[in-house]
C-alpha positions in Angstrom: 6.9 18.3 -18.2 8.3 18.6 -21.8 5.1 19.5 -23.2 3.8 21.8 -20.5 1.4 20.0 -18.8 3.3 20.0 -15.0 6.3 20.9 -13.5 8.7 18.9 -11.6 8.5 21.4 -9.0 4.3 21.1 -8.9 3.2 20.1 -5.1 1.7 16.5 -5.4 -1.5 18.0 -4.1 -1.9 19.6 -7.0 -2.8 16.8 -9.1 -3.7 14.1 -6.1 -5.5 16.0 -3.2 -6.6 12.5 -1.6 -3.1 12.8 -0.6 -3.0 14.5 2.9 -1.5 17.7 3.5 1.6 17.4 5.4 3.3 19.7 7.5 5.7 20.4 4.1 5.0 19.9 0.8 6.1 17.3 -1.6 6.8 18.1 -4.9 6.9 15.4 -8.4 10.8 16.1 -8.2 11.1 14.5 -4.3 9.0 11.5 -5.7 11.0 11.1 -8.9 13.7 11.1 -6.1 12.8 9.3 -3.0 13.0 12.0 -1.0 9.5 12.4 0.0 9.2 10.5 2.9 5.9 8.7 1.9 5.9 5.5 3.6 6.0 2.1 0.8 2.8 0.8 0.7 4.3 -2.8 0.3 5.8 -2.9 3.9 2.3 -1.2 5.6 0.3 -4.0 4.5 3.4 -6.3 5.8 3.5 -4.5 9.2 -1.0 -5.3 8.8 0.0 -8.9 8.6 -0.4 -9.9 5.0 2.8 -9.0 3.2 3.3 -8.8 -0.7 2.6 -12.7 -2.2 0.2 -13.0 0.4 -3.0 -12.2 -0.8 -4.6 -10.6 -4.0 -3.7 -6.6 -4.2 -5.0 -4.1 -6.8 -3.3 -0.7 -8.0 -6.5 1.0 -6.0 -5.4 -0.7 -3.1 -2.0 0.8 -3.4 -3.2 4.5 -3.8 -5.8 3.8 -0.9 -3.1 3.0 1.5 -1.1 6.1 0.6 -3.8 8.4 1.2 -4.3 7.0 4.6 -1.1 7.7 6.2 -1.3 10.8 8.1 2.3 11.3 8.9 5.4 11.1 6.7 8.7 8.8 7.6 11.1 12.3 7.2 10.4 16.0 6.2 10.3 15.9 2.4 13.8 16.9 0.6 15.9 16.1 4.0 16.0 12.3 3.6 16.4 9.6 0.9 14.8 6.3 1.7 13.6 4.4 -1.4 9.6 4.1 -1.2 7.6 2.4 -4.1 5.0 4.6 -3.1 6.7 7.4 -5.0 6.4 5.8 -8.2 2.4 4.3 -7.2 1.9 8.1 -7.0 3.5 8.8 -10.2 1.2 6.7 -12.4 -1.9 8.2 -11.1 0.0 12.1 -12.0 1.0 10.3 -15.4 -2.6 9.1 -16.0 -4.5 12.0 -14.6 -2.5 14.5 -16.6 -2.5 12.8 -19.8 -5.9 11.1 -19.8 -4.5 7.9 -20.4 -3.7 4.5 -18.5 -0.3 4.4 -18.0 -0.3 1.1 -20.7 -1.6 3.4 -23.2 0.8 6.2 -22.5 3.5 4.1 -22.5 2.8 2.3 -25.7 2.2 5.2 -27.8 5.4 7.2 -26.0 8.0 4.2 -25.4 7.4 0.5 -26.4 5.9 1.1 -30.2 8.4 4.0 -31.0 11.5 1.6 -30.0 10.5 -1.5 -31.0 9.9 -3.1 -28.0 7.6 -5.5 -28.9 7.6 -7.6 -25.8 7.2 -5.4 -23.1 3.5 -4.6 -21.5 2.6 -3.5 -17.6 1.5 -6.5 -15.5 -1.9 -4.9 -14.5 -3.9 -8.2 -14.5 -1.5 -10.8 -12.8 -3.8 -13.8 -14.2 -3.5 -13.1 -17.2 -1.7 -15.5 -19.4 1.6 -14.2 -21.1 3.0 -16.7 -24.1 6.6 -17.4 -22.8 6.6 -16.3 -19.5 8.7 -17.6 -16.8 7.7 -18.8 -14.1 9.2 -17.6 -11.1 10.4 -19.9 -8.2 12.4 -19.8 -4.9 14.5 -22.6 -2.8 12.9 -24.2 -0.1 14.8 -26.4 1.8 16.5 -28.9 -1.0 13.6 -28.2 -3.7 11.8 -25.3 -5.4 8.4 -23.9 -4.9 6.4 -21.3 -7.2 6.5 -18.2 -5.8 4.5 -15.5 -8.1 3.6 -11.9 -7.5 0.1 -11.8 -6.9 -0.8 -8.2 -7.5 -1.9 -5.8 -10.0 0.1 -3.1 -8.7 2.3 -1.7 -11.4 4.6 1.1 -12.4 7.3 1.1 -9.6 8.3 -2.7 -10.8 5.6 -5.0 -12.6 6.8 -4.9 -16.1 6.8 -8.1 -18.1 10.1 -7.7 -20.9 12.8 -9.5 -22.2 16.5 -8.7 -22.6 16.4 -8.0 -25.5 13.8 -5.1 -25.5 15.7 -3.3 -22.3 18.7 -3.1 -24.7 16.6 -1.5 -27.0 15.5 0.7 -23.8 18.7 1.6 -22.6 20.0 2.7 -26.1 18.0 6.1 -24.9 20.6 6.8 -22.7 23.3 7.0 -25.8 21.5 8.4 -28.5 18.9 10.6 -26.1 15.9 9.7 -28.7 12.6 10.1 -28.4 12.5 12.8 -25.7 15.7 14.6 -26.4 18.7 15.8 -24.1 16.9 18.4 -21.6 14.7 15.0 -20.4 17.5 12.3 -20.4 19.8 15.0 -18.8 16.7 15.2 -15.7 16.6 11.3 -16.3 20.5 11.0 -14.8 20.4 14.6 -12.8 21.3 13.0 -9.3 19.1 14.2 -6.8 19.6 17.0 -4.0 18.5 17.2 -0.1 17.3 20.5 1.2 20.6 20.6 2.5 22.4 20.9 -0.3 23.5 17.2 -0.3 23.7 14.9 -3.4 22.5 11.4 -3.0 23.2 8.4 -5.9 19.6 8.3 -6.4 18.3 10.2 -9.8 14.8 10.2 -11.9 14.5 6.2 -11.8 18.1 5.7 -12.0 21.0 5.0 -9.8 23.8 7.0 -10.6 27.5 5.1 -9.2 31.4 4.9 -9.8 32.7 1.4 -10.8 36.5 1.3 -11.0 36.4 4.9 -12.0 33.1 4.2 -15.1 30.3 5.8 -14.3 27.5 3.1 -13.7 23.7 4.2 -14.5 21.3 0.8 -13.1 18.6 -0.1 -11.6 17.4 -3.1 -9.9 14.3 -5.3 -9.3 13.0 -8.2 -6.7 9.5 -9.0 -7.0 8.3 -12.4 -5.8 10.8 -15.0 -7.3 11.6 -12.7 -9.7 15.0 -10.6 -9.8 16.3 -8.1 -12.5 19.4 -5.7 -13.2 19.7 -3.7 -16.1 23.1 -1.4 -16.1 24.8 1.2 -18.9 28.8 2.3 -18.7 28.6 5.3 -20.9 32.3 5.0 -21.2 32.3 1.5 -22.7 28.8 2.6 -24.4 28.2 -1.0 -22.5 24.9 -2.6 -21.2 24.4 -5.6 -18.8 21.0 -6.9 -18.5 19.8 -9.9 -16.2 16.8 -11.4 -15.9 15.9 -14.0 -13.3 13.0 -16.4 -12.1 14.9 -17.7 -9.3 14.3 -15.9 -6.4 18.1 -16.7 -4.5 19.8 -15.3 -7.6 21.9 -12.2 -7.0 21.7 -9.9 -10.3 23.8 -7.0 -8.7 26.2 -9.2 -7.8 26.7 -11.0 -11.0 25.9 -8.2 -13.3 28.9 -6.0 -11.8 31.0 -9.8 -12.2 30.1 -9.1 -16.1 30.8 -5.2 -15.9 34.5 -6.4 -14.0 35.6 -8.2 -17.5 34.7 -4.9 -19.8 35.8 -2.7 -16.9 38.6 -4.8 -14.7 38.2 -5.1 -11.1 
């Protein structure tokens, strides 16, 4: 958008017509939003009988299940219901539009600029990573593996450390790289048709803490859990990684906020 190439307010269409034509349009803004109404492809394939962890499922397969639903959960802009679909269709607008995979884009825009050295998209889930946990969940009084078996990535699937989603959420302090206009659409909370604000901004959560504004995100995929929160007040991060699939990272991140930020 910064460089000219779309518009937040483009149709979908525009860029994906495999994507059917609904009885309204959805724009990039109600995807960056959840608003859309697309249906997640994650809980399709559950409803089908083989959900997520289940068997082997490519990025392709995620797009191909999107273009196949002929009806919508809500009438885009009137509803918010988080859909990972949204952001499945926003790596195929990010790759078409710049020519690039959405590893390379990323890379040259994000990780290399800021340092962050060990971050990368999990597009090949076999793939050995040095240093990787493992992830794992409780069954009955022991543990058991339990890894995401997919290729689908750019609504969760990014293998990083702590450290480098410091270095990430530094953007929202000193606005680097793509300069205020973007991080102000970045934390812009979204509207309904109606007029309505919801929490729910570009990739963001936007909330009130004891009166601090609290800008998160969270992540479960498989056994693995993640939190990674910024109180611009306190110019204070909290980030939590977990391979244990019962761990609550909300829950205990907002624990650590309550000590910077009192009950």
């Amino acid at each position: 958008a910064q460089a000219g190439k779309l518009s937040l307010g483009d149709e979908v269409r525009k860029y994906i017509p495999e994507l059917p034509a609904y009885d309204a349009p959805i724009t990039i803004q109600h995807l960056l939003n959840h608003t859309s109404g697309l249906k997640d492809w994650g809980v399709i394939y559950g409803i089908g009988g083989w959900p997520r962890s289940t068997r082997v499922y490519t990025q392709e397969l995620s797009f191909d299940i999107v273009f196949r639903q002929r009806s919508l959960n809500f009438k885009p802009g009137t509803m918010y219901s988080y859909s990972n679909s949204n952001y499945v269709m926003l790596v195929l607008i990010a790759e078409r539009v710049s020519g690039q995979s959405l590893a390379a884009l990323t890379d040259s825009c994000f990780f290399k600029p800021l340092g962050m050295n060990h971050s990368k998209w999990r597009s090949n889930f076999r793939e050995v990573i040095m240093n990787r946990a493992t992830a794992y969940v409780q069954s009955k009084e022991t543990y058991v593996q339990d890894m995401p078996f997919e290729n689908v990535h750019g609504p969760g699937g990014l293998l990083t450390t702590t450290t480098d989603l410091l270095r990430w959420n530094r953007l929202l302090k000193t606005h680097a790289l793509l300069g205020e206009p973007v991080n102000r659409m970045r934390t812009q909370r979204g509207k309904l048709s109606n007029g309505k604000e919801i929490e729910y901004a570009a990739g963001l959560t936007i909330e009130l803490v004891n009166n601090f504004k609290e800008i998160s995100h969270s992540g479960a995929t498989a056994g693995y859990r993640a939190w990674l929160a910024y109180y611009p007040q306190k110019d204070l991060s909290v980030v939590l990684l977990s391979n244990d699939g019962n761990f609550s990272p909300v829950r205990t991140g907002r624990e650590i906020a309550e000590i910077f930020l009192g009950k």
